[in-house]
MARMAR-189577 format. One line per 2 residues: their letters; for each residue x, y, z of C-alpha. Coordinates in pm, 1 decimal, padded with zeros to 6 digits. Example, Ala and Ser with C-alpha at 12.3 -4.5 7.8 and 13.67 -1.06 7.14 Angstrom:
REM residues 2
AS) 01230.0:-00450.0:00780.0 ~ 01367.0:-00106.0:00714.0
***
This chain:
REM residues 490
XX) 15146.6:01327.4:-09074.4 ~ 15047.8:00983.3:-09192.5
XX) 15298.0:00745.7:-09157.3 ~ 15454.9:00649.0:-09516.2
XX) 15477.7:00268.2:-09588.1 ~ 15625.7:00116.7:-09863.7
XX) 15443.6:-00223.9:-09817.7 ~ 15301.6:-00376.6:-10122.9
XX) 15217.5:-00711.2:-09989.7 ~ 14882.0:-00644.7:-10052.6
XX) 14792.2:-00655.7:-10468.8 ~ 14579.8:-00438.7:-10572.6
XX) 14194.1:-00556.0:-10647.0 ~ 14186.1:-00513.3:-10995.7
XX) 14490.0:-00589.0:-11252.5 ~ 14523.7:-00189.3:-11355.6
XX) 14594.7:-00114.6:-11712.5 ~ 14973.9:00024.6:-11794.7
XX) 14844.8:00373.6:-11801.3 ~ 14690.3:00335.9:-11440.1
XX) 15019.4:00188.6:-11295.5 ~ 15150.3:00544.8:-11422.4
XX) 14924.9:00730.2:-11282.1 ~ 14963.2:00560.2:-10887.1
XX) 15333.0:00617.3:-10959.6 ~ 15305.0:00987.4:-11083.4
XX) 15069.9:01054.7:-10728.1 ~ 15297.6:00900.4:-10575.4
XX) 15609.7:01133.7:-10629.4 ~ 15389.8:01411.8:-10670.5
XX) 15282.4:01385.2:-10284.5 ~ 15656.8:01427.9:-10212.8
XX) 15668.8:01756.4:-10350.2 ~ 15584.7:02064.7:-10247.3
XX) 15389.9:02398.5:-10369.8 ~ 15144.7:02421.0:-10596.0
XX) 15341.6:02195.7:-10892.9 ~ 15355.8:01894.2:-10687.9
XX) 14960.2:01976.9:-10540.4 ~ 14769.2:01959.4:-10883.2
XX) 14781.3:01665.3:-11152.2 ~ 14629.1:01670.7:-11416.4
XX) 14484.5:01365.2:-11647.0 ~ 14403.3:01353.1:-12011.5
XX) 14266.0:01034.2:-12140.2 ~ 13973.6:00966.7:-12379.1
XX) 13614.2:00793.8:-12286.1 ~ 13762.9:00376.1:-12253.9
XX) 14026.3:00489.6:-12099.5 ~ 13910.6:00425.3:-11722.3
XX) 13913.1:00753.9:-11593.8 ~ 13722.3:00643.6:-11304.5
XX) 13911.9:00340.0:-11219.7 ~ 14221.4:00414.6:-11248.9
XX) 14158.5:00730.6:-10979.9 ~ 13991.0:00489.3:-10721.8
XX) 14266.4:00216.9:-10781.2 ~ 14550.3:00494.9:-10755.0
XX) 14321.8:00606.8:-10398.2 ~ 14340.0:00257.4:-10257.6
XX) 14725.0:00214.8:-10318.4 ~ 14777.4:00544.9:-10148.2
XX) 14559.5:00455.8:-09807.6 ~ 14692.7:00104.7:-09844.0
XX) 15061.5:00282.5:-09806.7 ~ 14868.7:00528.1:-09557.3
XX) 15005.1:00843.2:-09785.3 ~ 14659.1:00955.4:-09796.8
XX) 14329.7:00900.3:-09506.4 ~ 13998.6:01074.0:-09685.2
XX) 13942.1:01180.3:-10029.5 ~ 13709.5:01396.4:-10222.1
XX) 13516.3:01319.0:-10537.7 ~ 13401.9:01610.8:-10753.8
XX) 13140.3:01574.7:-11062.2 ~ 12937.6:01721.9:-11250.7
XX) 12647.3:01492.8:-11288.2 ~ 12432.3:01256.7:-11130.8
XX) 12493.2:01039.4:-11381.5 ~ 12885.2:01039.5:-11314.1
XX) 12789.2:01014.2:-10961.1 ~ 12622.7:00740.4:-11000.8
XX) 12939.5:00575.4:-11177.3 ~ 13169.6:00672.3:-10917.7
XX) 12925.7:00491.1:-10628.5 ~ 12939.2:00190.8:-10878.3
XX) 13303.1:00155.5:-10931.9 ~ 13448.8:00261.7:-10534.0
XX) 13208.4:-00007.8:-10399.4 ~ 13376.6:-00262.1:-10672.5
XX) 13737.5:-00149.6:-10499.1 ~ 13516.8:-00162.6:-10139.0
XX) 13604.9:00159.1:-10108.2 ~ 13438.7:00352.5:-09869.9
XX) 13236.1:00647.9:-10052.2 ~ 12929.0:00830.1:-09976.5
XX) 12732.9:01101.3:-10128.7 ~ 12713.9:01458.4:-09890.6
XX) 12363.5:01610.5:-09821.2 ~ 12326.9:01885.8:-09622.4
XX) 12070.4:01618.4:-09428.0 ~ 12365.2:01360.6:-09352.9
XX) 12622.3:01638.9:-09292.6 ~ 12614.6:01605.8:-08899.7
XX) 12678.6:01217.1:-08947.5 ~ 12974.2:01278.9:-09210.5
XX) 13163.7:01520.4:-08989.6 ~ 13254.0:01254.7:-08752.1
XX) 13354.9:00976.2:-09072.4 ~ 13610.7:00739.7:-09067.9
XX) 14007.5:00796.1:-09138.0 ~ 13949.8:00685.2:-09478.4
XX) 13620.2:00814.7:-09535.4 ~ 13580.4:00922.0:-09954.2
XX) 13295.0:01231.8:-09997.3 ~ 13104.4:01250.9:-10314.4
XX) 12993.2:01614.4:-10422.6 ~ 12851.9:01762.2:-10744.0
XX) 12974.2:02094.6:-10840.3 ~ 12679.6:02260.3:-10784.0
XX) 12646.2:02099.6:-10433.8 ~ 12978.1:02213.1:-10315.3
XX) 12910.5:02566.6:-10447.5 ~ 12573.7:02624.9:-10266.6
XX) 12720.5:02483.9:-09960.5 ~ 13077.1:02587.2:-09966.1
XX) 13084.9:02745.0:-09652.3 ~ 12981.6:02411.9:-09442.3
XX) 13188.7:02204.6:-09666.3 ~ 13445.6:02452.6:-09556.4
XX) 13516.6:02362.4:-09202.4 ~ 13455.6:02007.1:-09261.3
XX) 13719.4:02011.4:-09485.8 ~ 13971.4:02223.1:-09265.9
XX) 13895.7:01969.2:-09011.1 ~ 13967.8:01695.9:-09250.0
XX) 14333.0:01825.7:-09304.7 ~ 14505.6:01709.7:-09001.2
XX) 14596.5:01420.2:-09228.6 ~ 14666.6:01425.3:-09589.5
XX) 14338.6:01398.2:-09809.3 ~ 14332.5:01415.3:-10210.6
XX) 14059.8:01600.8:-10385.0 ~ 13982.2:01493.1:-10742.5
XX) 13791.3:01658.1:-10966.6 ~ 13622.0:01484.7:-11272.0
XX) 13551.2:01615.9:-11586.7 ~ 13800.5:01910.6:-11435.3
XX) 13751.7:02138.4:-11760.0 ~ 13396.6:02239.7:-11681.9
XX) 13611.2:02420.7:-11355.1 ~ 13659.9:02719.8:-11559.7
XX) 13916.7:03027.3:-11364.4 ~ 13879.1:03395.8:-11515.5
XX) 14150.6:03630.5:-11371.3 ~ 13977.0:03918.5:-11459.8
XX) 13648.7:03801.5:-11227.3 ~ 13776.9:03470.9:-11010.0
XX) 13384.2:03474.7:-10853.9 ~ 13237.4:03479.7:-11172.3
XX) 13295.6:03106.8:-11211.3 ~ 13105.8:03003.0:-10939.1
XX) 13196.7:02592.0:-10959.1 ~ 13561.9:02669.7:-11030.1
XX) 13604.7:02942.5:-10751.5 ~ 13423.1:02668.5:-10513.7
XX) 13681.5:02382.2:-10574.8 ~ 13949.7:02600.4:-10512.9
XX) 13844.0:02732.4:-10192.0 ~ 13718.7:02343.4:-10057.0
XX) 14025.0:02204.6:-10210.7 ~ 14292.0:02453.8:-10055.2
XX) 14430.1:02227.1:-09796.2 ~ 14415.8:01891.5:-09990.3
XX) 14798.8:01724.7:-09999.2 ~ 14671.7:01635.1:-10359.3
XX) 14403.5:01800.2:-10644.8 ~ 14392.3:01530.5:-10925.4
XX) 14199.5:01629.5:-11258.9 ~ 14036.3:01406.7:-11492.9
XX) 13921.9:01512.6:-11842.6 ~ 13879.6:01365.9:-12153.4
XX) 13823.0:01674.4:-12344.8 ~ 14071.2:01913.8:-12154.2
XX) 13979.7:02219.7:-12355.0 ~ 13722.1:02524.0:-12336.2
XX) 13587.8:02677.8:-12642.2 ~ 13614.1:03051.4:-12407.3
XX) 13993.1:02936.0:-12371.5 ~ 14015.7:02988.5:-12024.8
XX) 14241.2:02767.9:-11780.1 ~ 14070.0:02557.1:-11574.1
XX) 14148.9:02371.3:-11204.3 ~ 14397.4:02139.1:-11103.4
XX) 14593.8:02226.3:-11452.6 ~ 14957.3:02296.6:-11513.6
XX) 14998.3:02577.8:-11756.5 ~ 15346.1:02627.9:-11979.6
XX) 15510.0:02924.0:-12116.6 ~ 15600.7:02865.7:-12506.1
XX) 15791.8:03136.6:-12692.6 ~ 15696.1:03265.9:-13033.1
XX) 15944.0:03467.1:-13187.3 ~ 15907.8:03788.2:-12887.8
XX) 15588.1:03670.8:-12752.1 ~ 15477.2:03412.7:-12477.5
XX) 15183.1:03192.5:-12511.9 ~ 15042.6:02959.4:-12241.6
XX) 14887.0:02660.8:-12261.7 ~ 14779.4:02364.6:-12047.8
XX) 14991.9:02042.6:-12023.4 ~ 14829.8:01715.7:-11918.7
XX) 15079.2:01555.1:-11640.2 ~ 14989.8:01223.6:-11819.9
XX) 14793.0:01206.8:-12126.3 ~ 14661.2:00881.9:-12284.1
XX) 14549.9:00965.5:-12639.5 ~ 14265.8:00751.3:-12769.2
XX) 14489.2:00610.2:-13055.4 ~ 14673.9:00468.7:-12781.4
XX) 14379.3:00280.6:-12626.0 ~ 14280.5:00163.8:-12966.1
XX) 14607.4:-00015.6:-13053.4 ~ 14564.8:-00188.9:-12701.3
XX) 14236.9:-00281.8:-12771.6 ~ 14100.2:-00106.6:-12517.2
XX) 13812.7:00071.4:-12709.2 ~ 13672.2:00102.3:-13044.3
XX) 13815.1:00285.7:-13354.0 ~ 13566.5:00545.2:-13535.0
XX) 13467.0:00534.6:-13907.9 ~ 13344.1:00915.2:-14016.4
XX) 13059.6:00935.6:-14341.8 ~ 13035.9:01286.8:-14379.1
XX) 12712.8:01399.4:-14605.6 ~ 12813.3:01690.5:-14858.7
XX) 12568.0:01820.7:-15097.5 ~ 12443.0:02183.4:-15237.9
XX) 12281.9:02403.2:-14952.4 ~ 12024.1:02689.0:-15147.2
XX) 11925.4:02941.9:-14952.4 ~ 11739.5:03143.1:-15189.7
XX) 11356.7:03233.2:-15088.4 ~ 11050.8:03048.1:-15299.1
XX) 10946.1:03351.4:-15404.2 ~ 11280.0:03534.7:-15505.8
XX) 11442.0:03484.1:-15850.4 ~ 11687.3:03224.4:-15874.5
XX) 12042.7:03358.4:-15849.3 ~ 12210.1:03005.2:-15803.3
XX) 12553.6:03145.9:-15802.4 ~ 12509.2:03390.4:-15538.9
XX) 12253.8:03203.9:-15331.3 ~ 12389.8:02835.2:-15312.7
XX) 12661.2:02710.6:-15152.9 ~ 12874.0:02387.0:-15097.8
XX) 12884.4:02202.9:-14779.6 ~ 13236.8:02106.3:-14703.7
XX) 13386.2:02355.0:-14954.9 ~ 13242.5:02676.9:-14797.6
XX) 13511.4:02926.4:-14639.2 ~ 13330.6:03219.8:-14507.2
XX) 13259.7:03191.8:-14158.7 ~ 12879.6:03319.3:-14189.7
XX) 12761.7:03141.4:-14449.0 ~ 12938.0:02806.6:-14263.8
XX) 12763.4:02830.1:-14028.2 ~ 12425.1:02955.0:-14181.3
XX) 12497.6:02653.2:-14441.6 ~ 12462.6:02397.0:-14122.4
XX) 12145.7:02543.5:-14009.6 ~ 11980.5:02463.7:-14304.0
XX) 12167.6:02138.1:-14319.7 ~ 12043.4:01974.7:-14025.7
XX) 11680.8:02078.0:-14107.8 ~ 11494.5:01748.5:-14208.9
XX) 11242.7:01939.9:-14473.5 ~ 11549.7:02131.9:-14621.2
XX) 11581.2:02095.0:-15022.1 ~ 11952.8:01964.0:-15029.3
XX) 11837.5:01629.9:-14823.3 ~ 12162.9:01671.6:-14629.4
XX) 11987.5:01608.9:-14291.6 ~ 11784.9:01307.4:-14414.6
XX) 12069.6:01076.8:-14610.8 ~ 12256.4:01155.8:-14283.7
XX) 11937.3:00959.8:-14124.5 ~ 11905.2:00713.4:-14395.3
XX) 12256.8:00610.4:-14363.1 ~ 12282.4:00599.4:-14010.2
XX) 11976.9:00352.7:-14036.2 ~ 12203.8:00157.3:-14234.4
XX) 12500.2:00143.5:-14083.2 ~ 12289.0:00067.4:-13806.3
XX) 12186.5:-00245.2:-13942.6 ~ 12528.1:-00318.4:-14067.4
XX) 12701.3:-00359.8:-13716.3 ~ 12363.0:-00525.1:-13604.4
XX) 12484.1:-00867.2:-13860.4 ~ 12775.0:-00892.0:-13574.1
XX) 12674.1:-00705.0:-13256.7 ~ 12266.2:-00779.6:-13276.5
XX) 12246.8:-00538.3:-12899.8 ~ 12399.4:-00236.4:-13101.9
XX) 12188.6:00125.1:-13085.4 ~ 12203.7:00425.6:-13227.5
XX) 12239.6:00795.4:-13065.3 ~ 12104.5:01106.7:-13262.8
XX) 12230.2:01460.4:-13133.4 ~ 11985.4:01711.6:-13236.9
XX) 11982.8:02085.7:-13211.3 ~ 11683.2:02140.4:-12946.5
XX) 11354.0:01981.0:-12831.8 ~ 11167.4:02049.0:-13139.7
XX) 11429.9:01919.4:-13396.3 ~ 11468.1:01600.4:-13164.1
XX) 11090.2:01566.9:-13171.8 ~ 11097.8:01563.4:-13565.5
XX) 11384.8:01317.8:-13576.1 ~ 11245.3:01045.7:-13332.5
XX) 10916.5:01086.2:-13571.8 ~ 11076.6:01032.1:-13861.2
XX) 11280.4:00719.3:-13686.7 ~ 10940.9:00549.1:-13517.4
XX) 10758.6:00612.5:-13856.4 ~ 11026.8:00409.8:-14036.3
XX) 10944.7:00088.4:-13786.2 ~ 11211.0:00198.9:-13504.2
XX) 11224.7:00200.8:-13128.7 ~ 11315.4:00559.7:-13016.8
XX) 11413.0:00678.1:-12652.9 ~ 11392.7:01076.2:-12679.8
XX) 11599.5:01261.0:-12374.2 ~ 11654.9:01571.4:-12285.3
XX) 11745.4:01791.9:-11930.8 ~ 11360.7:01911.7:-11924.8
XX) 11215.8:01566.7:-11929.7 ~ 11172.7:01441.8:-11591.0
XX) 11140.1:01074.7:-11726.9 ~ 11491.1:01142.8:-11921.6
XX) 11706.5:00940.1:-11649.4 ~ 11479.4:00661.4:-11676.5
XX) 11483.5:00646.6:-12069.9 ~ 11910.9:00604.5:-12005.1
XX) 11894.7:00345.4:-11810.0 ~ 11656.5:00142.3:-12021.8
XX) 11867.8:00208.9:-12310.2 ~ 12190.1:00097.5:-12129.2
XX) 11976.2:-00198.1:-12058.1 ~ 11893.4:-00294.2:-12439.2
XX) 11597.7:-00129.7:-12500.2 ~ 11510.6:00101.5:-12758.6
XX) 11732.1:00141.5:-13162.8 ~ 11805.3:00499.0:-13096.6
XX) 11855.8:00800.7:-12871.9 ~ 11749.2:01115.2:-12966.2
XX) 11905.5:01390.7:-12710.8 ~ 12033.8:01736.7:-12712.0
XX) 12234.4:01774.0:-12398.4 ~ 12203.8:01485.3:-12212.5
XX) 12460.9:01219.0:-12364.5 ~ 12794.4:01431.5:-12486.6
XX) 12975.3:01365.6:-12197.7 ~ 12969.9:01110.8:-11885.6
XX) 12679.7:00874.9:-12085.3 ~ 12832.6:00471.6:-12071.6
XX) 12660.9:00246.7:-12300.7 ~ 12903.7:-00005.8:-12452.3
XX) 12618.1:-00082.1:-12686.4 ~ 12599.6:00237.1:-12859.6
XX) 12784.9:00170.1:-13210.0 ~ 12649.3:00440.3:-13419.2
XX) 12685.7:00806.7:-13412.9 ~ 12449.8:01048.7:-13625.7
XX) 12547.4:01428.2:-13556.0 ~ 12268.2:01702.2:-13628.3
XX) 12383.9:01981.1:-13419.9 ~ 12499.3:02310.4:-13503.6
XX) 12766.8:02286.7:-13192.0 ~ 13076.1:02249.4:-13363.0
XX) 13303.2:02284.9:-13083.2 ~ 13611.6:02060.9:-13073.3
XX) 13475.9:01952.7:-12708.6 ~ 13125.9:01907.8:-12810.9
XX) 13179.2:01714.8:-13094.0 ~ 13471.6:01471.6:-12922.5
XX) 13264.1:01411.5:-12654.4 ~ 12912.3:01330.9:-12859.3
XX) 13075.6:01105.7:-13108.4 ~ 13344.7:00904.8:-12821.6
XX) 12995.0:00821.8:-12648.7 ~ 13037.2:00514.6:-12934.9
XX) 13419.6:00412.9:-12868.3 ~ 13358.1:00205.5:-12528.5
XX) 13373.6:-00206.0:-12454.8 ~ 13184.4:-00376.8:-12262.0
XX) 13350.0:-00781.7:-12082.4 ~ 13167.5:-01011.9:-12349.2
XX) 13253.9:-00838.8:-12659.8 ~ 13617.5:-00787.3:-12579.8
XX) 13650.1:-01166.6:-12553.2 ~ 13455.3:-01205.6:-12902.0
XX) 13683.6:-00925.8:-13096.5 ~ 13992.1:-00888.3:-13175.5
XX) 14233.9:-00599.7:-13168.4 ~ 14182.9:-00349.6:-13338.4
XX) 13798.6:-00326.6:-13196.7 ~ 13521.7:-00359.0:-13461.6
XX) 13494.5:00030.6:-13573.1 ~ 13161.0:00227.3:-13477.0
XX) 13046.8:00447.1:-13709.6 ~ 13022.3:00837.1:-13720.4
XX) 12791.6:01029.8:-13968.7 ~ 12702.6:01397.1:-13993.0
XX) 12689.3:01673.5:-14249.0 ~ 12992.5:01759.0:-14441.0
XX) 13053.9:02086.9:-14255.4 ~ 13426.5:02162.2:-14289.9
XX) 13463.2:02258.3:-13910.2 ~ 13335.7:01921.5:-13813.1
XX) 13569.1:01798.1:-14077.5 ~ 13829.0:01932.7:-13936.5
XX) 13761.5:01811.1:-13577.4 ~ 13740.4:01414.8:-13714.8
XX) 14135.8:01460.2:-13834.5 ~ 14234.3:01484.1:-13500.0
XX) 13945.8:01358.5:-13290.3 ~ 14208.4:01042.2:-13199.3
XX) 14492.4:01299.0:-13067.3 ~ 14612.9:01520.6:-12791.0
XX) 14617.5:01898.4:-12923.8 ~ 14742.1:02146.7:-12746.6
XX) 14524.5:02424.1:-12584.0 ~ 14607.3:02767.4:-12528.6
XX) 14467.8:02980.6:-12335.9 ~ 14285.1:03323.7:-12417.4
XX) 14449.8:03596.7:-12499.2 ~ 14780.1:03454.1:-12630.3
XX) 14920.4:03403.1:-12961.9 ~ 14919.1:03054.9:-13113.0
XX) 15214.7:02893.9:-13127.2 ~ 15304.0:02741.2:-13471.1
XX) 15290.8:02375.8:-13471.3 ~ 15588.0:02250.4:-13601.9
XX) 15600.1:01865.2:-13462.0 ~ 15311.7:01716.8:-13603.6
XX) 15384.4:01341.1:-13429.5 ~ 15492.8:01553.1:-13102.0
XX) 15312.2:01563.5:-12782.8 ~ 15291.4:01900.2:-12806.7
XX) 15204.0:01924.4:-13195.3 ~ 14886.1:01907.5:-13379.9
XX) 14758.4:01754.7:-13726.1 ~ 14551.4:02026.6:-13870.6
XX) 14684.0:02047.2:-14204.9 ~ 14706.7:01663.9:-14306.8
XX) 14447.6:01578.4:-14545.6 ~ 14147.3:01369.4:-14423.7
XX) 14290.0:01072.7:-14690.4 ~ 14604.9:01100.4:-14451.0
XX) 14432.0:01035.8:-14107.1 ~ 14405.4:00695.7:-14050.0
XX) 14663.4:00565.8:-13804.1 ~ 14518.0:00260.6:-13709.1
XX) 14182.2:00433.5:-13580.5 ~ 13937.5:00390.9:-13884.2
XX) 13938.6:00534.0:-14239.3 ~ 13783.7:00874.0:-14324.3
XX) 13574.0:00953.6:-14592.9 ~ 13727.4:01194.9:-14843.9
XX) 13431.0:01387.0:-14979.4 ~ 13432.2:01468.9:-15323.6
XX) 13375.3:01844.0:-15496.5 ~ 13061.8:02067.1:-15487.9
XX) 12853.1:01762.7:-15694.7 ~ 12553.7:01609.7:-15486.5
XX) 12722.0:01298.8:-15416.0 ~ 12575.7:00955.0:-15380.5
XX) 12664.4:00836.2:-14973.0 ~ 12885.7:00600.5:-15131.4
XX) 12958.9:00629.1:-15494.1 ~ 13177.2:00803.1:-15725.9
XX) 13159.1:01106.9:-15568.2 ~ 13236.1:01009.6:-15227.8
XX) 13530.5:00823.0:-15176.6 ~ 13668.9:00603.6:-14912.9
XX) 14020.2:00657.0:-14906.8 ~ 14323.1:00470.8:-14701.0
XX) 14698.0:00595.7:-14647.5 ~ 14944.6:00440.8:-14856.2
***
């Protein structure tokens, strides 16, 4: 055992933020306890918050009070990666990257040697990562596992879920499995790793959902000024979906935007939506508008760019077109490009208006210049969606010294499609999750931790995080006219 040692003579290297002086407190007692309750933590704080950071900070306390030797970094990227080697060499922490080609040389690390793994990495090679591991646990070690929801566990077929079944095997005998999400959801609604789950009783029945050990909302992080708020401009308009050569039925075979309730005809609605050539426009005043607001933050923030989520290769083709035909600089990415890590970085750097991507930027992407947010997908996931438009919420060192608190807002815009809608009222708040096969729990504490805010009215969500835009009836509406109003709370 690793001799416990209470001295903290030695400050830590970076002044941590209130939350993070939580969390090394929380690991803390939690490494006193024993079982599977005091083993897994679990973190739920928005993209800003310092995810990253406050992990490594928490890991240097803990060898700096020798409760902890090695450590374990799980990810799902090589873009995270690449985040984690950048911020544990700012602590001097000592973390490397496994390959099965340095293995023999990392068996035989250092006391308070950190590994960095990707979750497909530690799956293909989960039986050598095994016994190095095993080997490891002769003193306490802490695994950590970032981006944790993407760890998916299915009762009914625990192999099935190949990166999730890995982590639990490699991570058996860590004194500590620490989870970091800022989406800690699944649209499957299964649990995931290194999460707590809760009974709550409904009436006779039982339904289970997961509870963050410490959660850090993003309305939190805006009132401290630690990133920006969001401004939504939804696009509503008529969607026809009568053929050119059928006869006009306009009752049966239109539809409105935000006011349509059927499930199929939702989602059919958005499809035509997003399509730049469609009739209703929707997908090109979403452009135009974006353009402008572009411009906009550009009077104040001249660095500012632009990300565009499109629906697949061919739709993100058309949209950079129509972008570079109107004068702009566009970066398309996507997972099949092998140039697509390079275009990233040169946008982080200040090249380029816009980004054009389909799955590359949602989640893990830092570029404190993006300030503007144009949605054309037809994902309408809760994750999906908080996780493309929070790319636009993060601070870099200058501007924080040129703003004040609250943050200048970035901007949001997409079609007026009442899921997404629905997503923006609480996009700023912890809701709770339950898990499949349960029955929802009524939510009865709306300002709770363990409420929700569904059924406020867009004009009501505002708390300090950026006004909505109440959309108007099933008229065509103007972006901003008498249509489309901009609403605050009383």
């Amino acid at each position: 055992m690793v001799p416990v040692s209470f001295d903290l003579s030695r400050p830590l290297p970076l002044q941590p933020r209130q939350w993070q002086s939580q969390l090394i407190q929380l690991l803390r007692a939690r490494l006193g306890q024993g079982g599977p309750q005091g083993q897994d933590v679990l973190i739920h704080a928005g993209p800003g918050a310092g995810k990253t950071l406050g992990a490594l900070l928490a890991i240097w306390r803990l060898q700096q009070d020798r409760r902890i030797g090695r450590f374990v970094v799980f990810c799902h990227r090589n873009a995270i990666a690449a985040q984690w080697l950048k911020a544990a060499a700012r602590l001097e922490l000592n973390l490397v990257e496994w390959s099965l080609d340095a293995a023999d040389a990392l068996d035989g690390a250092a006391a308070d040697q950190g590994l960095l793994l990707s979750y497909q990495t530690a799956a293909l090679h989960q039986t050598r990562l095994q016994g190095l591991l095993q080997r490891w646990a002769t003193t306490p070690w802490m695994a950590i596992a970032d981006e944790v929801h993407h760890l998916g566990v299915d009762p009914d077929e625990p192999e099935a879920a190949a990166w999730g079944h890995a982590f639990s095997t490699l991570s058996g005998s860590a004194a500590l499995r620490l989870g970091l999400t800022g989406t800690p959801f699944r649209a499957d609604q299964l649990a995931f790793c290194a999460a707590r789950r809760q009974p709550r009783r409904d009436g006779d029945q039982i339904t289970w959902q997961i509870v963050p050990d410490l959660c850090v909302e993003p309305r939190q992080l805006i009132d401290a000024g630690d990133v920006r708020p969001l401004e939504f401009r939804f696009q509503d308009g008529w969607v026809d979906h009568a053929r050119p050569d059928a006869p006009a039925e306009p009752e049966a075979e239109r539809s409105c935007l935000s006011a349509e309730t059927r499930e199929s005809w939702r989602a059919r609605n958005l499809r035509r939506a997003i399509r730049l050539g469609d009739t209703s426009s929707i997908a090109l005043r979403v452009l135009l508008q974006a353009r402008k607001g572009l411009a906009r933050v550009r009077e104040q923030h001249a660095e500012a760019g632009g990300l565009v989520f499109a629906r697949d290769i061919a739709h993100a083709r058309q949209i950079a077109q129509l972008l570079q035909d109107e004068g702009d600089q566009v970066l398309l990415v996507h997972s099949l490009d092998p140039e697509a890590g390079e275009r990233l970085r040169r946008f982080h750097q200040g090249q380029g208006d816009w980004l054009v991507s389909i799955d590359m930027c949602s989640e893990g992407f830092d570029a404190p210049r993006l300030r503007v947010v144009a949605y054309l997908s037809t994902v309408v996931t809760r994750s999906r969606f908080v996780q493309a438009i929070t790319r636009a919420v993060r601070l870099e060192g200058e501007r924080c010294a040129q703003e004040a608190i609250p943050r200048d807002a970035s901007l949001v815009f997409a079609p007026a499609d009442p899921l997404l809608l629905s997503h923006a009222r609480s996009w700023s708040i912890s809701e709770p999750y339950l898990l499949r096969g349960t029955t929802p729990a009524p939510l009865t504490d709306p300002l709770g931790g363990s409420g929700g805010r569904g059924s406020l009215p867009l004009a009501a969500v505002d708390q300090g995080t950026g006004a909505v835009i109440a959309l108007g009836g099933p008229q065509l509406p103007g972006f901003v006219g008498s249509n489309t109003q901009h609403r605050r709370p009383a």
